[in-house]
C-alpha positions as CSV (number, residue, x, y, z in Angstrom):
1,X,-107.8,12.5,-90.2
2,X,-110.4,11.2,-92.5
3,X,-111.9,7.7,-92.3
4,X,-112.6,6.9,-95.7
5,X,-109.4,6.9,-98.5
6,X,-110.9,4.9,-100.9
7,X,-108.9,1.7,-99.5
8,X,-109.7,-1.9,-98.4
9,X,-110.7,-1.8,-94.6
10,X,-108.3,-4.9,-94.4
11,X,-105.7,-2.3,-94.3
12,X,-104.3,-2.7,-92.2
13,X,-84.3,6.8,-82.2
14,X,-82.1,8.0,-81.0
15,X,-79.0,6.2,-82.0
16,X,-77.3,6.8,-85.1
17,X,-78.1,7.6,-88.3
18,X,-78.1,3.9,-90.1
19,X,-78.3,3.9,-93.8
20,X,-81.2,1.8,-95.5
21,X,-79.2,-1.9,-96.7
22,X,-80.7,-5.0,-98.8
23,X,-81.9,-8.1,-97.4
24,X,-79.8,-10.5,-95.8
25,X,-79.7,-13.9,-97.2
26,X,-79.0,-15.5,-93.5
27,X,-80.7,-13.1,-91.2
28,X,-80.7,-14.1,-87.5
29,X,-78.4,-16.6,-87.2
30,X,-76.9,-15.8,-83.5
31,X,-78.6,-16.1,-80.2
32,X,-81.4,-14.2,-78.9
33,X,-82.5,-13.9,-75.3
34,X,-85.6,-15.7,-73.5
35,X,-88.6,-14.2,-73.7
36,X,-89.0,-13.8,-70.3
37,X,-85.7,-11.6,-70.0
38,X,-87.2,-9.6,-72.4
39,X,-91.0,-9.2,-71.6
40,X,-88.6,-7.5,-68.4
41,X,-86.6,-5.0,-70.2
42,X,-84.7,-5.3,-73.1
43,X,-80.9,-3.8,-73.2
44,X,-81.6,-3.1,-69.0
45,X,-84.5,-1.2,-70.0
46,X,-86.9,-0.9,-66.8
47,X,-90.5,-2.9,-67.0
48,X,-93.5,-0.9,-67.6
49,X,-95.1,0.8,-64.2
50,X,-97.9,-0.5,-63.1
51,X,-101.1,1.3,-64.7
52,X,-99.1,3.2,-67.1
53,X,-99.5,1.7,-70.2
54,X,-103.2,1.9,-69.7
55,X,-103.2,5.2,-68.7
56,X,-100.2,6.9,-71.2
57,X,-100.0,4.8,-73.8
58,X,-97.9,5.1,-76.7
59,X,-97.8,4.2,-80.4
60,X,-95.1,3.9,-83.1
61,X,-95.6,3.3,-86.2
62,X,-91.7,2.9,-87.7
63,X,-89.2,0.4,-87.0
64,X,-86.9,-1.9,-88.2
65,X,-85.6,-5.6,-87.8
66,X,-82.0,-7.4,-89.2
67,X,-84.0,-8.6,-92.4
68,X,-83.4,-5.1,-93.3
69,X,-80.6,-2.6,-91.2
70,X,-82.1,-3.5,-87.7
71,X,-80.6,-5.2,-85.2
72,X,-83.0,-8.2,-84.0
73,X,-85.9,-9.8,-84.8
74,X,-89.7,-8.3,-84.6
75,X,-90.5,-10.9,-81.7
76,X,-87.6,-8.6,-79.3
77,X,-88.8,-5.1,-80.8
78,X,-92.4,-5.6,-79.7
79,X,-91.7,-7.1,-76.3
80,X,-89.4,-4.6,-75.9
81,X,-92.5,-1.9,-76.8
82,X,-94.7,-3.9,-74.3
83,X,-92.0,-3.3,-71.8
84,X,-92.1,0.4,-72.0
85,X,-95.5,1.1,-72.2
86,X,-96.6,0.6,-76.0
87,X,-100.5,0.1,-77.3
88,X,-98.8,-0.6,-80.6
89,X,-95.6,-0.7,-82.8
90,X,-95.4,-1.0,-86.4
91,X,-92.2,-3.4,-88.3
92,X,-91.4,-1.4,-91.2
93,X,-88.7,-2.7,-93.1
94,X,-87.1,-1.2,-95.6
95,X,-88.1,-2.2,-99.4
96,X,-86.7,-1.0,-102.5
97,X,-87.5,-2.7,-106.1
98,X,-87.8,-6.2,-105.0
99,X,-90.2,-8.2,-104.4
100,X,-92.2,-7.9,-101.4
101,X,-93.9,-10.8,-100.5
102,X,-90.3,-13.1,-99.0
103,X,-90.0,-10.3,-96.0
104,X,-93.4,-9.5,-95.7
105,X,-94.5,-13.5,-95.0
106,X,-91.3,-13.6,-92.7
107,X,-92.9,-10.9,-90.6
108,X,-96.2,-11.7,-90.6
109,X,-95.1,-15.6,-89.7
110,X,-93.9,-13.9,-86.4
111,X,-96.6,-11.6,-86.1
112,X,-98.7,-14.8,-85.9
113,X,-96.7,-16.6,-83.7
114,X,-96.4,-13.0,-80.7
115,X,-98.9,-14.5,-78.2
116,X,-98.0,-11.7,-75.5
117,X,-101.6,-9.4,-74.7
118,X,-101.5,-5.7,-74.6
119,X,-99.4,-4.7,-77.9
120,X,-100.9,-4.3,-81.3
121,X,-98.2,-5.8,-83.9
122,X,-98.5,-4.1,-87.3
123,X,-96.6,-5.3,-90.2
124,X,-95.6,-3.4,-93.2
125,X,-92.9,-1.8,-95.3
126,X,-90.7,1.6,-95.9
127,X,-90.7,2.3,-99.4
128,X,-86.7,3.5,-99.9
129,X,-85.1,5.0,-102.3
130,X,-87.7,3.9,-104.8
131,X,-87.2,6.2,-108.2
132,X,-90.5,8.8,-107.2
133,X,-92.5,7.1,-110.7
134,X,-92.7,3.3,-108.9
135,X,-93.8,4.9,-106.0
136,X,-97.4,4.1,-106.1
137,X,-97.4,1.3,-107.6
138,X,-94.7,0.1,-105.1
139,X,-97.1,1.1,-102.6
140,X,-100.2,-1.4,-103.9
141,X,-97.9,-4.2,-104.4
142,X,-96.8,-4.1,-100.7
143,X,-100.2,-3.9,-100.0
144,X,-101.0,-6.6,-102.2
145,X,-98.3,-8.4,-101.2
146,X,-100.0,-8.8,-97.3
147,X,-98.6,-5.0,-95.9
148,X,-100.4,-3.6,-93.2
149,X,-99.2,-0.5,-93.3
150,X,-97.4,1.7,-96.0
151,X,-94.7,4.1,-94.9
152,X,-92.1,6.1,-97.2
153,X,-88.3,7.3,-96.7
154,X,-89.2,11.1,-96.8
155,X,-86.3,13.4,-98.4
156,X,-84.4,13.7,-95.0
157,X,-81.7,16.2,-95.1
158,X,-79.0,13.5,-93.8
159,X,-79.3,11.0,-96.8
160,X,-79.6,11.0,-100.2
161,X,-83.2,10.5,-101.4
162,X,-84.4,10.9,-104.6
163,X,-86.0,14.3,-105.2
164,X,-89.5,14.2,-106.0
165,X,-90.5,11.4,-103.4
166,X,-91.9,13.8,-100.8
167,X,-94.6,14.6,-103.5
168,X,-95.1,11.1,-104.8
169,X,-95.4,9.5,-101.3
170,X,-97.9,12.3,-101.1
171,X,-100.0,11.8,-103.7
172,X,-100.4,8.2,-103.2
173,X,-103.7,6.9,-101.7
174,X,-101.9,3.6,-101.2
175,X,-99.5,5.4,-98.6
176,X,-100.4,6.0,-95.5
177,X,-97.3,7.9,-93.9
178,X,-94.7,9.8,-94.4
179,X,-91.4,9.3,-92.6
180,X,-88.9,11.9,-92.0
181,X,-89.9,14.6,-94.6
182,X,-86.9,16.9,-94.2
183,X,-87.7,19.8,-95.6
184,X,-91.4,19.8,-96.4
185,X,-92.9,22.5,-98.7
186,X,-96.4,23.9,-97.8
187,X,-97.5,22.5,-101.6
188,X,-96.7,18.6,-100.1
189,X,-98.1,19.2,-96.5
190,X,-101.6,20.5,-98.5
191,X,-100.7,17.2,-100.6
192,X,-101.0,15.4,-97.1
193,X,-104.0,17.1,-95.8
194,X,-105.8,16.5,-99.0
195,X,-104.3,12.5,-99.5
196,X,-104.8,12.5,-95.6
197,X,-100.8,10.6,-95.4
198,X,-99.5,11.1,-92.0
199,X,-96.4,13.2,-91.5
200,X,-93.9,12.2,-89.4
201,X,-91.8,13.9,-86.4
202,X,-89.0,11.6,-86.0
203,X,-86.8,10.9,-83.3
204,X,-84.1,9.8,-84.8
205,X,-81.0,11.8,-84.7
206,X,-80.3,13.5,-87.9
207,X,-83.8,13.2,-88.8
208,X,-85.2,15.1,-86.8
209,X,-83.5,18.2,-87.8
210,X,-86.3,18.4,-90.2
211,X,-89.1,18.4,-87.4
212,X,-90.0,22.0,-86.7
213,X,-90.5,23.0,-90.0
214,X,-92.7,19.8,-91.1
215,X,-94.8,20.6,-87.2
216,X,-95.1,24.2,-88.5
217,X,-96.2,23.5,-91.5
218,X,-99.0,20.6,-90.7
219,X,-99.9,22.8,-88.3
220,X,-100.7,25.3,-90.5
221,X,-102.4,23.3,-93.2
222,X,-104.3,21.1,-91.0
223,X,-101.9,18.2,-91.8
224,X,-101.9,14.9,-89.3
225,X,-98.8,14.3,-87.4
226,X,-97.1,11.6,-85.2
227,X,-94.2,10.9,-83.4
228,X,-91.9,7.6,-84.7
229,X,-88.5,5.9,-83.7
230,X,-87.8,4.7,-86.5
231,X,-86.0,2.0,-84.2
232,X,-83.4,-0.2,-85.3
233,X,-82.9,-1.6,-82.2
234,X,-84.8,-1.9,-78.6
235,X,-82.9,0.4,-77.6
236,X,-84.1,2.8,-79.8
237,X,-87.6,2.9,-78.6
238,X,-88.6,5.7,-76.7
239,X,-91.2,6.0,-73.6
240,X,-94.6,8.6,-74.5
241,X,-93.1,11.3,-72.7
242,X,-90.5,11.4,-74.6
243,X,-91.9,11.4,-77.2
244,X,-93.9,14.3,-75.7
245,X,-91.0,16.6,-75.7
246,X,-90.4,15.5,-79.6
247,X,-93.6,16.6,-80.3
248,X,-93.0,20.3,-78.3
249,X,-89.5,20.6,-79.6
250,X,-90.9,20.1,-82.8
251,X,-93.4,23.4,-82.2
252,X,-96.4,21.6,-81.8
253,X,-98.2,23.9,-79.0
254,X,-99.3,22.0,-75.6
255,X,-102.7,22.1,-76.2
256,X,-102.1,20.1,-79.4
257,X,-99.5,17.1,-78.2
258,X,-102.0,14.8,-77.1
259,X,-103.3,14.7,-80.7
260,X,-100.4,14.3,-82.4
261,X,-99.1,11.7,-80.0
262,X,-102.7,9.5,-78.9
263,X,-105.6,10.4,-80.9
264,X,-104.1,10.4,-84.3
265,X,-102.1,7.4,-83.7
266,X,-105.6,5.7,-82.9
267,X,-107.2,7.2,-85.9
268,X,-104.8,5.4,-88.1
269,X,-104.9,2.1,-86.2
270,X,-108.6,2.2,-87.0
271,X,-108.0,2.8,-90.8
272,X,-105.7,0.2,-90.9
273,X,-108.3,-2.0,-89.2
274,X,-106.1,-2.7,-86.2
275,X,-107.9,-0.9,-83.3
276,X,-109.0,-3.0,-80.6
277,X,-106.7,-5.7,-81.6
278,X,-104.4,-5.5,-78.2
């Protein structure tokens, strides 16, 4: 992955397939646990080993809270990370045609407000379902708008995205990854290498029916690649070794995991001017 894009240095699951939905007017009206409960283990979720997180940590860099078509708030999703051995997790709700800035200030309020060491919080947005023309210029308006990070809803084969957005996410130096590309032609995963956007090996069931032929093809082409959640609950997020197996499943040969799942994910950290920040 390259360091320089041309952009500000202030740039910065398994479960079921949930559709992308608008904002809520009322989100988060019912209770939510202590954070004490949770900084133990969301959902009965076990609390991280001791010297784990330090020595396998892992990084996510898609997920989702109920001011999109989560289930909780940020706060939970990022203990929850801390609890299972996370160095960072990205909040990426989803954003169509609207404006950005009222769920982008919401987040980063919270993001403020996460006092817990050991987890760096990332806010940003998934561009979805955005006609493939506004792409870009949905992108810098996030970005504008206070987004950390850039993601886009990639032409999964279980939903109905608009085709073209594979190659306008793509071509885009105000988008830095991919999600879920489904079925990714060599022309976009040159686009990625040569726009250095990260492609994404997902998780997520039904998404990642797509991940063997994006892995082959990055591969080939000398694309980057990671390993996301795309979490819409705690329950969703998934321990490094798992996401270990993703990444193998996916085709990516043995000698090549730890770069898809640790030193790209710190390479883009640093671009987005987060490393170090945990």
């Amino acid at each position: 992955m390259s360091a320089q894009r041309g952009r500000s240095s202030a740039r910065g699951g398994v479960g079921p397939s949930v559709g992308p939905s608008t904002l809520p007017s009322t989100p988060g009206t019912g209770p939510r646990p202590s954070a004490p409960s949770l900084r133990a283990g969301v959902g009965g979720a076990p609390p991280p080993v001791e010297g784990r997180a330090l020595s396998d940590p892992r990084y996510d860099f898609h997920s989702h809270t109920f001011l999109t078509d989560g289930e909780t708030a940020a706060t939970d999703m990022w203990l929850q990370a801390l609890a299972l051995g996370h160095r960072a997790l990205a909040i990426t709700d989803h954003l169509y045609t609207e404006d950005p800035k009222p769920m982008l200030e919401r987040l980063l309020q919270e993001q403020k407000g996460f006092e817990f060491e050991g987890l760096t919080t990332v806010v940003g947005v998934e561009l979805s379902m955005v006609p493939p023309r506004r792409i870009a210029e949905a992108a810098k308006g996030a970005r504008r708008a206070g987004a950390e990070i850039v993601i886009v809803h990639g032409e999964t084969p279980v939903e109905a995205v608009p085709p073209g957005t594979n190659r306008a996410a793509l071509s885009s130096n105000a988008v830095d990854l991919l999600a879920h590309p489904g079925l990714l032609t060599e022309e976009e995963a040159e686009l990625a290498r040569a726009h250095d956007v990260v492609l994404e090996l997902s998780t997520r069931r039904g998404h990642s029916l797509g991940n063997g032929g994006v892995a082959k093809l990055a591969l080939q082409v000398g694309a980057d690649l990671v390993v996301d959640s795309d979490a819409h609950a705690p329950a969703h997020l998934v321990r490094q070794e798992f996401a270990r197996k993703v990444a193998l499943g996916a085709g990516v040969p043995l000698a090549h995991v730890t770069k898809v799942v640790t030193e790209t994910p710190l390479q883009l950290l640093k671009r987005l001017g987060k490393a170090g920040r945990s």
